[in-house]
VOPA-332894 format. One record per residue: residue in one letter; z, x, y of N, C-alpha, C in turn. Coordinates in Angstrom, 2 decimals. Layout:
BEGIN
<site><donu>a</donu><n_up>Z</n_up><n_east>X</n_east><n_north>Y</n_north><ca_up>Z</ca_up><ca_east>X</ca_east><ca_north>Y</ca_north><c_up>Z</c_up><c_east>X</c_east><c_north>Y</c_north></site>
...
# end
This chain:
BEGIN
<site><donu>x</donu><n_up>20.65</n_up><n_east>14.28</n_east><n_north>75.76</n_north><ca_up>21.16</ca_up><ca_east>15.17</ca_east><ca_north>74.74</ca_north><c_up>22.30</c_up><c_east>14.53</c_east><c_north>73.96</c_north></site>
<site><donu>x</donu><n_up>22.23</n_up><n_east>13.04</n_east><n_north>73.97</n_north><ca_up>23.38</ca_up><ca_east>12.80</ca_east><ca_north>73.19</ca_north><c_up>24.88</c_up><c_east>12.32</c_east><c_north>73.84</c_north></site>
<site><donu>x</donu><n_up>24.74</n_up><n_east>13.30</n_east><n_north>75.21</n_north><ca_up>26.43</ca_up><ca_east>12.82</ca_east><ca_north>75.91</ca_north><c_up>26.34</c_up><c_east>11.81</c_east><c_north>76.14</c_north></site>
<site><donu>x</donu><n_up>27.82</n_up><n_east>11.09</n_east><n_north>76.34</n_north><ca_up>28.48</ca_up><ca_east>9.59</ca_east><ca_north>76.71</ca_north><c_up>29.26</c_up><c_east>9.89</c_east><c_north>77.52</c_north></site>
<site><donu>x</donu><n_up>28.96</n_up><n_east>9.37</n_east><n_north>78.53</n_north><ca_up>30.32</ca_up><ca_east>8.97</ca_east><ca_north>79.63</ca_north><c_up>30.94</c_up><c_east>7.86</c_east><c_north>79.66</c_north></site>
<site><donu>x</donu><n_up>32.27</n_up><n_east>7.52</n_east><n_north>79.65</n_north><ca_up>32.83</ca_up><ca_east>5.88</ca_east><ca_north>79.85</ca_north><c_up>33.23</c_up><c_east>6.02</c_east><c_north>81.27</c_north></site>
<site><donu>x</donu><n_up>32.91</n_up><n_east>4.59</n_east><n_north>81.82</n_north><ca_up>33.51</ca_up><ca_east>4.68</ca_east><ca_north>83.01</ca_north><c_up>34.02</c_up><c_east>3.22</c_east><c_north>82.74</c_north></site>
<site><donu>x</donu><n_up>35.59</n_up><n_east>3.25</n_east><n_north>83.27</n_north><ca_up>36.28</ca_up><ca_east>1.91</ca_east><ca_north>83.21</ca_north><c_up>36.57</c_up><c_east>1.15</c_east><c_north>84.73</c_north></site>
<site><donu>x</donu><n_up>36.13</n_up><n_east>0.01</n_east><n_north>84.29</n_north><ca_up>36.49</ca_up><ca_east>-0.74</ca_east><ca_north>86.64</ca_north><c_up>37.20</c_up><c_east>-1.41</c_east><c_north>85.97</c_north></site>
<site><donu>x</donu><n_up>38.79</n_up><n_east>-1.43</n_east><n_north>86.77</n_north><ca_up>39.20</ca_up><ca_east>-2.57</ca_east><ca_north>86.61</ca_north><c_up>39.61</c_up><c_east>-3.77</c_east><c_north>87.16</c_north></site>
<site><donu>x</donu><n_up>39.06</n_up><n_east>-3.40</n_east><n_north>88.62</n_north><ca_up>39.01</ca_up><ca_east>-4.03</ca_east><ca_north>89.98</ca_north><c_up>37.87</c_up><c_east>-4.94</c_east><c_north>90.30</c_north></site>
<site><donu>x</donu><n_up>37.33</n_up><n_east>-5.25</n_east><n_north>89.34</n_north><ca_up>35.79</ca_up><ca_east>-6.40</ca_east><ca_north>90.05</ca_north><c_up>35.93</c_up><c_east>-7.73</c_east><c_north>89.68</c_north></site>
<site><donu>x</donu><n_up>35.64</n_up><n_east>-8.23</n_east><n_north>90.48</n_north><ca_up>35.64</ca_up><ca_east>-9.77</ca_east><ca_north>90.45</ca_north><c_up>34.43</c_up><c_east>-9.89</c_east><c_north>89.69</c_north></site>
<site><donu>x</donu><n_up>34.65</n_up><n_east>-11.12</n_east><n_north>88.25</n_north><ca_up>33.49</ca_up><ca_east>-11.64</ca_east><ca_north>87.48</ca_north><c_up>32.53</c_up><c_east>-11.88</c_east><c_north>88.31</c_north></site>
<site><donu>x</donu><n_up>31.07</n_up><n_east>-11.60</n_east><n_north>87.71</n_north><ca_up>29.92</ca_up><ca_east>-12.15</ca_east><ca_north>88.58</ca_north><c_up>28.47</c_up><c_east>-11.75</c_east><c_north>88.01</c_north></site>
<site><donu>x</donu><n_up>27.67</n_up><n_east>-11.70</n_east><n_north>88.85</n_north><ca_up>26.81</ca_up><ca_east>-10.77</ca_east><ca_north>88.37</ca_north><c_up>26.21</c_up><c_east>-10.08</c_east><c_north>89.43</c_north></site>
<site><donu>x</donu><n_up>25.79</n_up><n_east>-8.47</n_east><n_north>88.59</n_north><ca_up>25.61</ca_up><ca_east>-7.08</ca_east><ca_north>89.71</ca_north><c_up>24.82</c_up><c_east>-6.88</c_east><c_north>88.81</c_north></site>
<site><donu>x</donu><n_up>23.83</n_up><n_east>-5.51</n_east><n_north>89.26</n_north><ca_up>23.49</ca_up><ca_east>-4.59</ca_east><ca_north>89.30</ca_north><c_up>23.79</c_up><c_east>-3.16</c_east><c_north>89.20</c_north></site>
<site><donu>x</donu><n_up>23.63</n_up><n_east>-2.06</n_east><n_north>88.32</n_north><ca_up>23.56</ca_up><ca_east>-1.26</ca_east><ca_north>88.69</ca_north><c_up>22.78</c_up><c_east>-0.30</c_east><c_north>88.79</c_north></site>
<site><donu>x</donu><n_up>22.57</n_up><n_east>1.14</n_east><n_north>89.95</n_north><ca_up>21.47</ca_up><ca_east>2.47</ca_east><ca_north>89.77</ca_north><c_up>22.60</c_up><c_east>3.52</c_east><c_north>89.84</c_north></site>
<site><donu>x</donu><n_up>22.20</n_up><n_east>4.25</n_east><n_north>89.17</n_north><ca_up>23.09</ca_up><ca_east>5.66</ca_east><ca_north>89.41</ca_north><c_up>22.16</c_up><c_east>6.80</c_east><c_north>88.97</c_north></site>
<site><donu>x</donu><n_up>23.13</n_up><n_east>8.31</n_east><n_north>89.57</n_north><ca_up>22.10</ca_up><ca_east>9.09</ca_east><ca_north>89.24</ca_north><c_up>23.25</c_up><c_east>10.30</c_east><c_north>88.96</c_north></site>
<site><donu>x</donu><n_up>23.29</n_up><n_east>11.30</n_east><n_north>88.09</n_north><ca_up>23.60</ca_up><ca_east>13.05</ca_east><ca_north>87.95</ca_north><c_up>23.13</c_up><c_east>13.86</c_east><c_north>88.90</c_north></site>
<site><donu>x</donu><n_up>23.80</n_up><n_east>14.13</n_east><n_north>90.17</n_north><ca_up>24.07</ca_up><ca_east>14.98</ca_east><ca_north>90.95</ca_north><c_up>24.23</c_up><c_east>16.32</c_east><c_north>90.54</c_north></site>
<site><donu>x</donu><n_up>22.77</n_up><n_east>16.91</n_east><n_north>90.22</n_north><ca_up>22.84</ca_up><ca_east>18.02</ca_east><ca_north>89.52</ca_north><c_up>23.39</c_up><c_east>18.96</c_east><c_north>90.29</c_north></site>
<site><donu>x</donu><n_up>23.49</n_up><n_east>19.04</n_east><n_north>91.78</n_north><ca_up>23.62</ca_up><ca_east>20.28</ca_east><ca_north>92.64</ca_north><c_up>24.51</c_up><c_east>19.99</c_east><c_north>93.85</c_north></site>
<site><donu>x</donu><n_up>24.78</n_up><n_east>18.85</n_east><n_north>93.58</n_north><ca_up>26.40</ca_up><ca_east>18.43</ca_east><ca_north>94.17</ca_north><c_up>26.24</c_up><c_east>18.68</c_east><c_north>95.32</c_north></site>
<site><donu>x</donu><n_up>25.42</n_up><n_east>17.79</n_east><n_north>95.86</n_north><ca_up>24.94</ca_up><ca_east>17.66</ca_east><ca_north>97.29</ca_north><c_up>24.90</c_up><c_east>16.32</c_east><c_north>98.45</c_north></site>
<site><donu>x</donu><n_up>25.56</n_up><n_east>15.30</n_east><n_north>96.86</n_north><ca_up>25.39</ca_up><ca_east>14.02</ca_east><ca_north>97.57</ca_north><c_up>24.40</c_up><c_east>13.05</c_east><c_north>97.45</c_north></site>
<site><donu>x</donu><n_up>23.05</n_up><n_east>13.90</n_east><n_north>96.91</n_north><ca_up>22.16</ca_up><ca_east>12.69</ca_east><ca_north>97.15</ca_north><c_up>21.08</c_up><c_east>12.84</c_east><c_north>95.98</c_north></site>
<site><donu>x</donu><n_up>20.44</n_up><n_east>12.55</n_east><n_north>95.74</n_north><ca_up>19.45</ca_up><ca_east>12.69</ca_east><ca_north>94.59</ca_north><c_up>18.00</c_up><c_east>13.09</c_east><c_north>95.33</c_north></site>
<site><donu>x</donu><n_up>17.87</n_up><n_east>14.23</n_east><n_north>94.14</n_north><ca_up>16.95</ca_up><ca_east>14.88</ca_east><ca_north>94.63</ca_north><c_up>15.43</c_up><c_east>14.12</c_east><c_north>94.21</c_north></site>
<site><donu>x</donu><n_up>14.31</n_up><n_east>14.44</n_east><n_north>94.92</n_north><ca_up>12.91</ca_up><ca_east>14.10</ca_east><ca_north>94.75</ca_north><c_up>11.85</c_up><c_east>14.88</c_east><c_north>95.13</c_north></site>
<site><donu>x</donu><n_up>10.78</n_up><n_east>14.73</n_east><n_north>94.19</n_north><ca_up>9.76</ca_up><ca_east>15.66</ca_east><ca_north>94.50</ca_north><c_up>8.85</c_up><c_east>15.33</c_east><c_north>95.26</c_north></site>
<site><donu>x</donu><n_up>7.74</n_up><n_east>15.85</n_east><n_north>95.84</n_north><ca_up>7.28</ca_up><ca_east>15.78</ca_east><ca_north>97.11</ca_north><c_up>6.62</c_up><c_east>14.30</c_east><c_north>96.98</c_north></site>
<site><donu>x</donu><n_up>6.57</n_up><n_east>13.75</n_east><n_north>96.07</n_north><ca_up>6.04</ca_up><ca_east>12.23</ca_east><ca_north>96.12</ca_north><c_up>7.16</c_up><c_east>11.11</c_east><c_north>95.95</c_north></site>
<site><donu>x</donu><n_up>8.14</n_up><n_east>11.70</n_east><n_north>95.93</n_north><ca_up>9.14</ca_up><ca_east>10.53</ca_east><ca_north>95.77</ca_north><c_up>9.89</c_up><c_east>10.33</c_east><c_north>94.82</c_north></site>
<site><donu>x</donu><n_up>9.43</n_up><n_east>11.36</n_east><n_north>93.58</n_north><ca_up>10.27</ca_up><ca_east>10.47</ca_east><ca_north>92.03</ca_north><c_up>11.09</c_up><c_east>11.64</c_east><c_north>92.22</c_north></site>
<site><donu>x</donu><n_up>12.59</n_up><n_east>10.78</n_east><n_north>91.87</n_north><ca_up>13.68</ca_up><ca_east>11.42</ca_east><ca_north>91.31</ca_north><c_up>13.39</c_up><c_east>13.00</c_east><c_north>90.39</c_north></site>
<site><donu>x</donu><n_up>14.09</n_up><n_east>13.91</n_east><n_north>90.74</n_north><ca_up>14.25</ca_up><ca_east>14.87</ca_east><ca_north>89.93</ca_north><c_up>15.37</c_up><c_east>14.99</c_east><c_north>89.47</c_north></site>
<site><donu>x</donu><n_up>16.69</n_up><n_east>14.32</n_east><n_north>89.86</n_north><ca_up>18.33</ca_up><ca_east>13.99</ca_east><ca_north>89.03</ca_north><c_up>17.59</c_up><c_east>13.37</c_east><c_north>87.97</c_north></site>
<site><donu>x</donu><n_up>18.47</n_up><n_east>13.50</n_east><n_north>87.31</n_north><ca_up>18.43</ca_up><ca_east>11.74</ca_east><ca_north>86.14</ca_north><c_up>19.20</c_up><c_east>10.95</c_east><c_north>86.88</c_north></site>
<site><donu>x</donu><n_up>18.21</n_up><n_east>9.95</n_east><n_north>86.36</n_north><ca_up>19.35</ca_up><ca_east>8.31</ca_east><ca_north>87.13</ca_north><c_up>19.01</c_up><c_east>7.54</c_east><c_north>86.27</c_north></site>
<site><donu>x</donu><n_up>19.09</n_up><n_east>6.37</n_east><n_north>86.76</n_north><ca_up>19.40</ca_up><ca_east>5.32</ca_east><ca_north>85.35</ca_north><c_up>19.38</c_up><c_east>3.89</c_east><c_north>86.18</c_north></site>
<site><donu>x</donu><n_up>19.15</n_up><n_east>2.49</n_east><n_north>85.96</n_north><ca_up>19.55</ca_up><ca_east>1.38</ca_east><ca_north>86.34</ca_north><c_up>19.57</c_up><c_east>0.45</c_east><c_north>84.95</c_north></site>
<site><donu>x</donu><n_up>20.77</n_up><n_east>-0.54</n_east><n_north>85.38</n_north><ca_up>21.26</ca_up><ca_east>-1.45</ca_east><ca_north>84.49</ca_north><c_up>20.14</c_up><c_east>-2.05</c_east><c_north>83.95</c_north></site>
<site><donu>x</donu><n_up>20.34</n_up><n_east>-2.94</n_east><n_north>82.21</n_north><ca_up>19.26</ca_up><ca_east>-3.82</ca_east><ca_north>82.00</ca_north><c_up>18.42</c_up><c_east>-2.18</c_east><c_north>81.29</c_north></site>
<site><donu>x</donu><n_up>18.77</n_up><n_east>-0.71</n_east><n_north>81.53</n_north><ca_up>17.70</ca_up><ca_east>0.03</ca_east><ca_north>80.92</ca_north><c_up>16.12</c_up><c_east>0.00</c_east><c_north>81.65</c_north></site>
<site><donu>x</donu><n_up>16.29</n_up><n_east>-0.89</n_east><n_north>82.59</n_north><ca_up>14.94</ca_up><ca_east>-0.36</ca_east><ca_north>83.60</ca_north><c_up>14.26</c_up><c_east>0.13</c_east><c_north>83.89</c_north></site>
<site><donu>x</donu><n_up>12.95</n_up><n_east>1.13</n_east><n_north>83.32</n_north><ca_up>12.02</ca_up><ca_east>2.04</ca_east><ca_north>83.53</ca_north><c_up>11.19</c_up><c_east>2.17</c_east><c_north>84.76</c_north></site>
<site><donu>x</donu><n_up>11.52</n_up><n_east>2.09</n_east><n_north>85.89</n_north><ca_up>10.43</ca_up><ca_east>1.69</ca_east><ca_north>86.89</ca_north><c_up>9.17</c_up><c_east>2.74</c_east><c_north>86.47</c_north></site>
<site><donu>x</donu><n_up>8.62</n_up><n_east>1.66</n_east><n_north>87.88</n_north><ca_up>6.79</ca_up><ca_east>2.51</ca_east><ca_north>87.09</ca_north><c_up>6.28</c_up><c_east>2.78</c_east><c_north>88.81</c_north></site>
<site><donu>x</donu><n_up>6.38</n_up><n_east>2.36</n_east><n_north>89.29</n_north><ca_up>5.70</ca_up><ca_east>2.80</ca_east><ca_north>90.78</ca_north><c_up>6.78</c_up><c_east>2.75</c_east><c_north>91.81</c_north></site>
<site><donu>x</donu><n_up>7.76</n_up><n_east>1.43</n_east><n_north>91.46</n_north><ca_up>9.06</ca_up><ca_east>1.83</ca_east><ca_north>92.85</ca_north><c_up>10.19</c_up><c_east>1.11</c_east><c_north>92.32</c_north></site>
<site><donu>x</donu><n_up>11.25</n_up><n_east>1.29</n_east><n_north>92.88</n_north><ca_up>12.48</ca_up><ca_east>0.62</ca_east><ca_north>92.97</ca_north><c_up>12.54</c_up><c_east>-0.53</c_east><c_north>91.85</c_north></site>
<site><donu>x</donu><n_up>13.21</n_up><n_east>-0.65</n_east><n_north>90.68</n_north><ca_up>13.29</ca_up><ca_east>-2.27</ca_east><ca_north>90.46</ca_north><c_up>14.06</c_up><c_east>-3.40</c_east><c_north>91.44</c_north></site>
<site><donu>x</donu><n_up>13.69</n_up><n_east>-4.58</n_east><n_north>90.75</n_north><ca_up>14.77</ca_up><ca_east>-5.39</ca_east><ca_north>92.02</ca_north><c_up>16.16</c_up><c_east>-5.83</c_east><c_north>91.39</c_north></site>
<site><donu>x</donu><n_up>16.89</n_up><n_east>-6.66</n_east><n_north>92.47</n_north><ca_up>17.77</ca_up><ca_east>-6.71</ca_east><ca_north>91.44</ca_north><c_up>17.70</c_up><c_east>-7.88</c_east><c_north>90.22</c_north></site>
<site><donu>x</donu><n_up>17.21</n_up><n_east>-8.40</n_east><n_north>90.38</n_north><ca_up>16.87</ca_up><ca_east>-9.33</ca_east><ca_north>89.30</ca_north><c_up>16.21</c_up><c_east>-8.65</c_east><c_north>87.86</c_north></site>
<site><donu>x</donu><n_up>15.53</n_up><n_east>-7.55</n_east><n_north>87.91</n_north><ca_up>14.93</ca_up><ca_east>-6.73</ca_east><ca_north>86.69</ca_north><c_up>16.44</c_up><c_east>-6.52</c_east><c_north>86.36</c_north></site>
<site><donu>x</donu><n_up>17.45</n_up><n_east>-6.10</n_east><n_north>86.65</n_north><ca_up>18.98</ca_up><ca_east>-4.77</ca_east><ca_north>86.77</ca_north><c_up>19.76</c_up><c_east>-6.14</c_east><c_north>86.26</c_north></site>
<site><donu>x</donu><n_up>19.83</n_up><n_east>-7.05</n_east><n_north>86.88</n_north><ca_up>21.27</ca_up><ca_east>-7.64</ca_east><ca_north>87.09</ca_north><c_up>21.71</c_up><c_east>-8.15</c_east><c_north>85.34</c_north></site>
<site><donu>x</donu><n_up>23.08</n_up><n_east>-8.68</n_east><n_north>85.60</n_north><ca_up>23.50</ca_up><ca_east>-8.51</ca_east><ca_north>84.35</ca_north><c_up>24.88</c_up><c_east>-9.13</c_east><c_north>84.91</c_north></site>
<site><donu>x</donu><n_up>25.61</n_up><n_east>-10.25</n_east><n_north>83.67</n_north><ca_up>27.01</ca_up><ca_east>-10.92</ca_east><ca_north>84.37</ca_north><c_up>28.31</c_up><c_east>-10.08</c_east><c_north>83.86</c_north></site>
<site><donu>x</donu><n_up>28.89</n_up><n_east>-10.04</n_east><n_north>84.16</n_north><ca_up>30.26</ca_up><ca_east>-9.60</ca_east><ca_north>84.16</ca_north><c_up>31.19</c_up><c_east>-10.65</c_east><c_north>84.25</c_north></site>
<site><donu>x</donu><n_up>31.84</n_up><n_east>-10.64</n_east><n_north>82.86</n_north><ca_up>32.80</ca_up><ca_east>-11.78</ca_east><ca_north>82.65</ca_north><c_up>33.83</c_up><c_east>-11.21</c_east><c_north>81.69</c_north></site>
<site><donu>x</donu><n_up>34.73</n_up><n_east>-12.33</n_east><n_north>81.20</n_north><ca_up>35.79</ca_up><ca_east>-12.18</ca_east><ca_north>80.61</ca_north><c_up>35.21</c_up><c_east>-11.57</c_east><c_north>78.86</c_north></site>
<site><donu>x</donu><n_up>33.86</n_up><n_east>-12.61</n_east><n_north>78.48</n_north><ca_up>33.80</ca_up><ca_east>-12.17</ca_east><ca_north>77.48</ca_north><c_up>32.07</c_up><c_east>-11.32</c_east><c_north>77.70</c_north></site>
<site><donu>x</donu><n_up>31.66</n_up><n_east>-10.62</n_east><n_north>78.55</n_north><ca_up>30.57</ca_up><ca_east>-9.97</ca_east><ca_north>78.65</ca_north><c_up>31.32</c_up><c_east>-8.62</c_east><c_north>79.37</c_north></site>
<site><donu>x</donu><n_up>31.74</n_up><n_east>-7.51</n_east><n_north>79.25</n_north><ca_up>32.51</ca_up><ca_east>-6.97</ca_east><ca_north>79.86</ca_north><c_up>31.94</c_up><c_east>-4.83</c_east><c_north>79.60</c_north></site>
<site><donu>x</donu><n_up>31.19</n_up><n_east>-5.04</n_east><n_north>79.00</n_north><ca_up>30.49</ca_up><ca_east>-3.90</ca_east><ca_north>78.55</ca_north><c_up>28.82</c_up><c_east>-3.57</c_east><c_north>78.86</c_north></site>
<site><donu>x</donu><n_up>28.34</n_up><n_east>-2.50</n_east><n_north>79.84</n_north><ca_up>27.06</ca_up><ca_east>-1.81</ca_east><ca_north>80.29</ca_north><c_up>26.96</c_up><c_east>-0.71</c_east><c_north>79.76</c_north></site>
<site><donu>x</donu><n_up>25.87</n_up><n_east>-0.55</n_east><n_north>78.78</n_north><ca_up>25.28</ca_up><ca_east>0.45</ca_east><ca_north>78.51</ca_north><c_up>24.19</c_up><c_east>0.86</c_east><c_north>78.95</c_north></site>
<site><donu>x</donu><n_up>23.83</n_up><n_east>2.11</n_east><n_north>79.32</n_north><ca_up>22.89</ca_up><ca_east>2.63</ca_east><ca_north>80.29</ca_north><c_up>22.07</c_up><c_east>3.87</c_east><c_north>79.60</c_north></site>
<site><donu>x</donu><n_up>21.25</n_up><n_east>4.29</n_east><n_north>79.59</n_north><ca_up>20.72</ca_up><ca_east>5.60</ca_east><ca_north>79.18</ca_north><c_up>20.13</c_up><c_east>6.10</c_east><c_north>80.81</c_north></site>
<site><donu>x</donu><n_up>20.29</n_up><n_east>7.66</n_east><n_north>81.03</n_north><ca_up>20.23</ca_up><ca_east>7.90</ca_east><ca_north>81.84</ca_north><c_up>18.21</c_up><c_east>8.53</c_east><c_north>81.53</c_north></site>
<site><donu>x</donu><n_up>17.20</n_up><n_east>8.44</n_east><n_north>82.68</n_north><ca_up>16.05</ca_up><ca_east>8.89</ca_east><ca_north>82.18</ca_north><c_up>15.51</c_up><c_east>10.19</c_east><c_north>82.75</c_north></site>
<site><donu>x</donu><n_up>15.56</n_up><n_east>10.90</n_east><n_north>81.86</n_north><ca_up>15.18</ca_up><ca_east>12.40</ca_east><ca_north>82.25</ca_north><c_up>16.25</c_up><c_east>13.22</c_east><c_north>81.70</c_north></site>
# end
């Protein structure tokens, strides 16, 4: 719908990561799924990642973090 969240780290050592996250619609801790497995939160992984049958790895996700690479944009899906 348009929202933006910023989230600022300012604690990580340069490198390169990954990320998955998800909207905890019901604030329970964990992300919900339907009886086959797919997410019913929205979640999201770095790189914009669409999986199609399971998990990406981290190599689909990863992404460096440096002095002059210092910004992840994500769309969350669903």
């Amino acid at each position: 719908n348009g929202e933006t969240l910023t989230a600022t780290i300012t604690d990580l050592d340069y490198g390169t990561y990954a990320m998955a996250l998800f909207q905890d619609m019901d604030n329970d801790g964990k992300i919900e799924r339907n009886f086959i497995g797919i997410p019913k939160d929205p979640y999201a992984f770095s790189n914009n990642v669409r999986p199609a049958f399971k998990a990406p790895s981290f190599e689909d996700c990863c992404f460096e973090y440096s002095e002059d690479e210092n910004t992840v944009e994500i769309s969350m899906i669903r």
